[in-house]
N, C-alpha and C positions, 0 to 999 in steps of 0.2 A: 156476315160480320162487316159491320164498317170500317174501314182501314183508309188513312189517311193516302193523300195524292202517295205517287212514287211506293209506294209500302204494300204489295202483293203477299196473297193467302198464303202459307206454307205448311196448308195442311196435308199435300202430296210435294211434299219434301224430296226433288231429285237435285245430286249433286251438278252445278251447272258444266259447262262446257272448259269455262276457265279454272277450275279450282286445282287443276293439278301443276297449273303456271307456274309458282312458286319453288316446289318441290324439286319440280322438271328440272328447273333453270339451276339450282343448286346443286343437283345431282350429276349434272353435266359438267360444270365446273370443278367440283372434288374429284370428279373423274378424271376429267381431260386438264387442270391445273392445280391438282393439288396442294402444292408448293405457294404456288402465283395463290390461292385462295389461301389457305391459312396464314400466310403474310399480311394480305389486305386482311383478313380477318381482325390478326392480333393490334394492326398498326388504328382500324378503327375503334376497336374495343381502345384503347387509350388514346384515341381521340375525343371518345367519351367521357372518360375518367381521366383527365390530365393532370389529375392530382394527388389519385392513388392509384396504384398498380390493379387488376383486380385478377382476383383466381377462381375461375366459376366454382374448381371445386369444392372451393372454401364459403358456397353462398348456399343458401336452403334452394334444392333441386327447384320450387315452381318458381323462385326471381331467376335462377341460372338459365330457365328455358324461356321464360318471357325475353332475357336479354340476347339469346340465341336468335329467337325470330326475328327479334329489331335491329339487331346489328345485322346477320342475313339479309333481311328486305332494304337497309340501307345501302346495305352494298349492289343491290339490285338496282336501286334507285340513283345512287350518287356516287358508288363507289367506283377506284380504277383497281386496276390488274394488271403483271404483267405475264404478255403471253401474244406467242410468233414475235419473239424479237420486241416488243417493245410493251408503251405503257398503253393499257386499252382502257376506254371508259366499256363500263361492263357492260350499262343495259346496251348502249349501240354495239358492242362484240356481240352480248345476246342474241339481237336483232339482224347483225349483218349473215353475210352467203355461210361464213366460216364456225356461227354459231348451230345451238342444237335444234332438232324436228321440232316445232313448235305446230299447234294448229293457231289457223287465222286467230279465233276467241283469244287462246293463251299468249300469241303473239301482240296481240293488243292489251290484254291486261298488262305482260313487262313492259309496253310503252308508257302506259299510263301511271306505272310506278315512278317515273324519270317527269313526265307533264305534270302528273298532282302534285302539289304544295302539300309539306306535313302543315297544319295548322291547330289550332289550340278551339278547343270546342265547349260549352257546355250542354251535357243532357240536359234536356226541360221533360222530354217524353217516356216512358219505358213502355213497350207491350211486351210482357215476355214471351219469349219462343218467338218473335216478330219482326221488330224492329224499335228504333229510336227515334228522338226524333231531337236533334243537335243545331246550337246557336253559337255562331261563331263567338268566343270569348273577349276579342281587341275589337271588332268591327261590328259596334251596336246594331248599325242599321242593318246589317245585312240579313237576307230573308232567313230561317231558318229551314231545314233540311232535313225530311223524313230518308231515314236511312232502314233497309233490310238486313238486318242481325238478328243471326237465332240464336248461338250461345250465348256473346255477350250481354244480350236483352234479358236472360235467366238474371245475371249475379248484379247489373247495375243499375243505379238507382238516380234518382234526377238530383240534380245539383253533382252531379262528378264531375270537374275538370280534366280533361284530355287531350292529347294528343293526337291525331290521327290524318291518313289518306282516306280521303274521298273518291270511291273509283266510280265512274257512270258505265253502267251496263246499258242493255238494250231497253230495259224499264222500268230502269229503279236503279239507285242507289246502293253501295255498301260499304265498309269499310275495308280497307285493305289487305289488315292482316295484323300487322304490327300495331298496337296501341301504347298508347305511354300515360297512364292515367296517375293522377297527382294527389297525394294525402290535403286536407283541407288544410294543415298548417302552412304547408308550402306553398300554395294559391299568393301570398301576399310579394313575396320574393319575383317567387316567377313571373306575374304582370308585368309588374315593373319593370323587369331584366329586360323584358319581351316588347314591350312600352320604348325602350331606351333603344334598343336593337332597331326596332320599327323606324324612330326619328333619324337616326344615324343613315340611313339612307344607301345608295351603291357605294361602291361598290358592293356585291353579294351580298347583299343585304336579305334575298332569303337564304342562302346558306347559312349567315348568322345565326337569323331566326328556328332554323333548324336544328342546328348545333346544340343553341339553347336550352332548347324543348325537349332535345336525347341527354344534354348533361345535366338537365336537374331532374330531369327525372331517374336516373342511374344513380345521381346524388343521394336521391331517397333510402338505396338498399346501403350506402357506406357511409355515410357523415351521421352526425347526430341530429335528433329533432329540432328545427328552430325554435326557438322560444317565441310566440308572438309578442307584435310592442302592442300594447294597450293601450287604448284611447279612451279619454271618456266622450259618451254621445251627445251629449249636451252642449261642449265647446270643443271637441276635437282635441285637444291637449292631451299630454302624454299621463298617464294613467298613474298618480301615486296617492299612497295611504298616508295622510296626515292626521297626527291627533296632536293637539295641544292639550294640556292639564293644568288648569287651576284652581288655584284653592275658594271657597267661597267664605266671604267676611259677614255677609248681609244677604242672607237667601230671601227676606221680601222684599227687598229694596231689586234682587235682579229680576225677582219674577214679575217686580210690576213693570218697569223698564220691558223685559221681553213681551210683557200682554200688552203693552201701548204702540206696540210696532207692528203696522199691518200686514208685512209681507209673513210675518212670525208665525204660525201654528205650535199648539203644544201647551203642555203643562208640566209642574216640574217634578211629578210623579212619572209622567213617562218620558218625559224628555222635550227637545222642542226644535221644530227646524225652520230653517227660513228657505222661502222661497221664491220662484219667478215664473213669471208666462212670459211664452218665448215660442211661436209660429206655432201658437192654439194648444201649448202642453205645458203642461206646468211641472217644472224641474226644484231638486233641491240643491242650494247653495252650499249649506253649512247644516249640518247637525249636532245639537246641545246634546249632549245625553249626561244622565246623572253619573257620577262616577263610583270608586270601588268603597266611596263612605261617603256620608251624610254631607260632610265640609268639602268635598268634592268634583267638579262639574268638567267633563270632556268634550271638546270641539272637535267635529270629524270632517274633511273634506277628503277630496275624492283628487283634485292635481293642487301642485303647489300656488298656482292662483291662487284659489278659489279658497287655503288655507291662509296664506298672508291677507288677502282680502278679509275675509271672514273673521281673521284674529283681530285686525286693527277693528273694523266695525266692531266686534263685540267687546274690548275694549271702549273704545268712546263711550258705548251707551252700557258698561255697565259701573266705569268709570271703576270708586274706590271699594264696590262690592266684590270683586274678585280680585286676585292676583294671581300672574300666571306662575307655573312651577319650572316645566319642563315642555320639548315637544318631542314628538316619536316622528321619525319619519319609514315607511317602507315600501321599497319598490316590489310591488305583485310579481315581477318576473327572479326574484333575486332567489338565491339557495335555498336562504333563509325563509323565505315565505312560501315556494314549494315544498323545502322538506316538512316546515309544520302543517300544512295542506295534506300533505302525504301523511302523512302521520295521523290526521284527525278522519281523513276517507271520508267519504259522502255520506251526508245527513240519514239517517235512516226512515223509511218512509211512516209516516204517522199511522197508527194502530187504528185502521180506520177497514170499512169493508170496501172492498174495490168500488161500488158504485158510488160510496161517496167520497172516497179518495178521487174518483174520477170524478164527481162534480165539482170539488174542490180545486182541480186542476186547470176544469174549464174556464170558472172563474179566472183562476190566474190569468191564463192566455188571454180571458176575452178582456182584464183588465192592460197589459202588456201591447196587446196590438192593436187597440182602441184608436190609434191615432194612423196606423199604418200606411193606411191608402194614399196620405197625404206627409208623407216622410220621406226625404230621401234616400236610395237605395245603390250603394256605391255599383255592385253590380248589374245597374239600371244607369250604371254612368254618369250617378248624382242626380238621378231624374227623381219625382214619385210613381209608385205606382198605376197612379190617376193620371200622370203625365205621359209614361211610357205606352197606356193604352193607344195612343194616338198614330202608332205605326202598327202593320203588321209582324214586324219584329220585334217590337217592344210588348206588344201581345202577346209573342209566345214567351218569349224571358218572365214575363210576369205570371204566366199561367205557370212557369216550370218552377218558381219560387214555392207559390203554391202547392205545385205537389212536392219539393223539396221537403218543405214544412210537414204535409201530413207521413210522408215516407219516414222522418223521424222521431213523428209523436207515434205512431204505427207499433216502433219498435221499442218507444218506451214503455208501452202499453202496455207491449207482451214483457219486458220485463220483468215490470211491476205488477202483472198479474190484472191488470183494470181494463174495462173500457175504453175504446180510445175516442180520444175528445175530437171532435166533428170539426175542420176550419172553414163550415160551409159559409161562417158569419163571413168570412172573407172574400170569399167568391161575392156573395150577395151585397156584399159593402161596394164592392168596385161593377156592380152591375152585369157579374160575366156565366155564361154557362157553360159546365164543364167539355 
């Protein structure tokens, strides 16, 4: 088998020398500081949550015991204690004459818990039962990083945001133990935070960044889901539903008006939209559509722009043929427009046989990502993907989009029972082999 740098076979799987560091080092501590440890335990645990209380008993057992390891390995890492008369930072109590039997290996792992930086990661790789292969998430350029995981490599999937220690072993890579991995809603918040934290600079400026990366991800099991803010892609502008309604006085007098305008497409049996080319794609400004009766006609834009724009242009040029009535406005994030979203539930799949539901689909995609190579890519840093080839680390973030992509057309597939549609057009577009 081929296996990338740093990333050894594991198919004679023995436990290595350091694995029982962890365990050790906490078993020592309950033992010999009881008190001193559950202190610093509770006083971290709400250093995490500083904003609500938390009661593991009150949390589903596998978030209660994820938070157990990372609060544990934090205190390993950064935590103090008190014990022999005063306040001790742990890992160097660990480490010193007074701490427990450690062997050299295990002794080195606890050092290496206090040396490594938590930092924020992206999968681009999975091999399962293997390893990973992780791109740092704030720092483009940096190389990316084949990592040895065998559990983890089972359940995750490329595009996961995470958290984690990097420990360097004798010939490879692994993660440390504690992970902090982030729902994809939450990804928008937390750069930022982490962004801002970053510029801010010393003092502790990585305990900040630390802090950050254990309270929003603790955030996830007790606050409620953020609502994303929606953008449209076309101008970046904030995402709202506008419709205007007016009446029609003179329907040939508007349709010849819209056929003599050449950015216009349409007819006024299906509707009619205008449009633009704008960096080799052609986007829709405004859409006519017939309305709920004959004397009828509705104007749809996509942000408030692009509806004021839109209404005065169509206005002027359709002059005394319409008159307007009324306008709708609503925001895609509001109550009102997820409860009726909830209420209507996802379109149901066309009564079609899987292979041509999957052909059907392909087209979509190959119509959708037809410009791709040459778009930019916020998590390419505003680069394109044609642009980001140009380093080795923009190499791998673009190959781990990639498998982001087929990882969850993969799982649409099996849903829906079809086929799953191939994104080799995209590999082949950007010149790369797997």
């Amino acid at each position: 088998m081929n296996l990338p740098p740093n990333v050894v076979d594991l198919g004679d799987y023995r436990p290595p020398e350091h694995d029982q560091a962890v365990p050790k080092a906490m078993a020592w501590l309950v033992d010999r500081h009881r008190k001193g440890w559950t202190n610093a335990f509770t006083a971290t645990l709400a250093e995490f949550s500083p904003d609500r209380p938390l009661d593991l008993a009150e949390l589903e057992e596998e978030f209660a015991q994820a938070i157990l390891i990372n609060v544990g390995e934090w205190l390993l890492a950064r935590g103090r204690i008190h014990a022999r008369g005063g306040l001790q930072d742990i890992n160097a109590y660990l480490l010193g004459p007074n701490g427990p039997a450690l062997s050299p290996a295990e002794a080195r792992f606890i050092a290496q818990l206090h040396e490594r930086p938590l930092r924020l990661y992206r999968v681009t790789d999975v091999r399962p039962g293997q390893g990973l292969t992780l791109a740092d998430a704030l720092d483009l350029e940096a190389a990316p990083v084949a990592v040895q995981e065998r559990s983890g490599s089972r359940s995750m999937k490329p595009g996961l945001l995470l958290g984690a220690r990097l420990m360097q072993l004798a010939d490879h890579v692994e993660l440390s133990g504690a992970i902090y991995p982030f729902a994809a809603l939450r990804e928008p918040a937390l750069l930022e935070a982490l962004a801002a934290s970053a510029e801010a600079g010393p003092p502790a400026a990585q305990d900040r960044f630390e802090l950050e990366i254990a309270r929003r991800w603790l955030a996830q099991f007790t606050g409620p889901m953020p609502i994303p803010e929606l953008r449209d892609a076309g101008s970046g502008e904030p995402l709202l539903l506008v419709t205007d309604h007016f009446r029609v006085r003179d329907a040939a007098a508007l349709a010849a008006a819209l056929a003599a305008q050449p950015d216009v497409r349409g007819d006024a049996e299906r509707g009619w939209s205008r449009l633009v080319e704008a960096d080799s794609l052609t986007r829709s400004l405004l859409a006519i559509n017939p309305g709920r009766s004959a004397d009828r006609i509705e104007l749809f834009a996509r942000t408030q722009r692009l509806a004021d724009d839109g209404r005065a242009w169509f206005e002027a040029l359709a002059g005394t043929a319409v008159e307007h009535l009324t306008r709708e406005i609503t925001d895609p994030r509001s109550p009102q427009a997820l409860a009726a979203a909830a209420g209507r539930g996802p379109a149901p799949p066309p009564d079609l046989d899987p292979q041509a539901l999957g052909e059907l689909i392909a087209q979509a995609l190959r119509r959708s990502y037809a410009n791709w190579a040459d778009e930019p890519i916020p998590v390419l840093g505003g680069k394109t993907p044609r642009q980001a080839l140009a380093t080795p680390a923009g190499l791998e973030r673009v190959k781990g989009l990639l498998r982001e992509y087929e990882a969850g057309e993969a799982e649409q597939a099996r849903a829906q029972g079809r086929p799953q549609v191939s994104f080799q057009f995209l590999w082949d577009a950007l010149g790369l082999a797997r």
